[in-house]
C-alpha positions as CSV (number, residue, x, y, z in Angstrom):
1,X,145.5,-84.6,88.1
2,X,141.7,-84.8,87.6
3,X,139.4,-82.1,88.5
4,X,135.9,-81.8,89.7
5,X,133.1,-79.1,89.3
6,X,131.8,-78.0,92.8
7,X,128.8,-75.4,93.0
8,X,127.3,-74.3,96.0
9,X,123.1,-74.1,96.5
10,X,123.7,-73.4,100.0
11,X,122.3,-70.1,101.4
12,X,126.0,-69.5,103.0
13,X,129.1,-68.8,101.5
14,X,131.9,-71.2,102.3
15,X,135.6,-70.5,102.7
16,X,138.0,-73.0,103.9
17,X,141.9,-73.8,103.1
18,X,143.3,-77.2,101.7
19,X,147.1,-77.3,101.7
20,X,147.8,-73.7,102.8
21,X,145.9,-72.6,99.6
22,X,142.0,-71.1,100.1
23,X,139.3,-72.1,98.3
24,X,135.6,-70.0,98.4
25,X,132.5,-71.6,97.5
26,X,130.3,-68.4,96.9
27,X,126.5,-68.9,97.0
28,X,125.3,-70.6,93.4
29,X,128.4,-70.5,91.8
30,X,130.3,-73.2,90.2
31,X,134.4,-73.7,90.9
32,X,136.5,-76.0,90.3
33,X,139.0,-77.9,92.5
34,X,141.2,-81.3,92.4
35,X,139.4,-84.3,93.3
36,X,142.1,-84.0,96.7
37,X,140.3,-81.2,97.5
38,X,136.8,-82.0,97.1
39,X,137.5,-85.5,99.1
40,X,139.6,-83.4,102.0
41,X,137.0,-80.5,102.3
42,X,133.4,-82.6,101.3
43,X,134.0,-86.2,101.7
44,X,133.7,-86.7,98.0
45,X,133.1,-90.9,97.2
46,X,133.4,-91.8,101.4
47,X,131.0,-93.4,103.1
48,X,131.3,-92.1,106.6
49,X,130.4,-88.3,106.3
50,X,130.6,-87.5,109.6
51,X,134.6,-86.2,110.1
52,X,133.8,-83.7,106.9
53,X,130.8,-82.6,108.6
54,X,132.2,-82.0,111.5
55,X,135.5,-80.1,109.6
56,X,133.4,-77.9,107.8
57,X,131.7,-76.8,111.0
58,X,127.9,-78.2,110.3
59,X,127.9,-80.6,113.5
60,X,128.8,-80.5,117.0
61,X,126.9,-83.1,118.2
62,X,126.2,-86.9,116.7
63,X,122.1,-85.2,117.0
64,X,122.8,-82.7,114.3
65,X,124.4,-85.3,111.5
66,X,120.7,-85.5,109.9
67,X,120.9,-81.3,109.3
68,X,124.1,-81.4,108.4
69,X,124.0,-84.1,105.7
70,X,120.7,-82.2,104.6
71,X,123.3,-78.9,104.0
72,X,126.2,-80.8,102.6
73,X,123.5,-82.5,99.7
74,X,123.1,-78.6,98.8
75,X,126.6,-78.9,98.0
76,X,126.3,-80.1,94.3
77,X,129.9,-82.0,93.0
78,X,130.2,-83.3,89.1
79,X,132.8,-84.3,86.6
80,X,131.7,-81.8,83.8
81,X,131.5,-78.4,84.4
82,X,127.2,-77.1,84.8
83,X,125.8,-75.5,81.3
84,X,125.3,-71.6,81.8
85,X,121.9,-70.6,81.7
86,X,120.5,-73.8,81.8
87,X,117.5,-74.4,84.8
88,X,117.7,-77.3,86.9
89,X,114.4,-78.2,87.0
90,X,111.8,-77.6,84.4
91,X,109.9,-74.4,84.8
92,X,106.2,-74.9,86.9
93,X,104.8,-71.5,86.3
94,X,104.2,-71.1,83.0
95,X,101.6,-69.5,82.4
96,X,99.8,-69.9,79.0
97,X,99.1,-66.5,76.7
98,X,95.6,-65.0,76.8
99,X,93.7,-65.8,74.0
100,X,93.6,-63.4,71.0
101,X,89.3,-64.3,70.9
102,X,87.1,-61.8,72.6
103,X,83.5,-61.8,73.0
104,X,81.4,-62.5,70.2
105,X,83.7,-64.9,68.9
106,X,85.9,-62.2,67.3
107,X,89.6,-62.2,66.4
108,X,90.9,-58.8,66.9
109,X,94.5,-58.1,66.1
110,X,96.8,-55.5,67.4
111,X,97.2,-52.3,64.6
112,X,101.0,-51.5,63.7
């Protein structure tokens, strides 16, 4: 039986059962579940997203399918399991470190 990684970037938790067992998605962490599960609870490799959407209680109407496929993509699902402590995206604000040259043209250095 092959598993799957499934982390959740929503801003709600998520808590639903798959064959009288429950499974918790907490916000930005990672879990992992049988490929079963992630098909049965997130549509995992099916087209038609729509019946999953509607399960996990993201549409009512055939008008909200756009907002609910724009929550289910914050529902990240891989094959290997998300390095700890490793950013997503690369960091925008750095900020560089004053320069140690004051006026005058100077290099002053901090005394131990």
């Amino acid at each position: 039986m092959s598993t799957l990684f499934v982390t959740n970037t929503w801003e709600k938790p998520i808590h639903f059962d798959y064959a009288f067992k429950p499974y918790a998605f907490p916000i930005g962490e990672t879990v992992e579940v049988e490929v079963e599960v992630a098909r049965h609870l997130f549509g995992y490799m099916e087209m038609d997203k729509e019946p999953f959407l509607a399960r996990l209680g993201l549409i009512r109407t055939k008008a909200e399918v756009p907002e609910g496929l724009a929550i289910l993509s914050k529902i990240l699902i891989s094959e290997q399991a998300p390095k700890k402590n490793h950013s997503l995206s690369p960091v925008v604000e750095r900020v560089p470190l004053p320069s140690q040259k004051k006026a005058g043209g100077k290099v002053l250095s901090q005394a131990a």
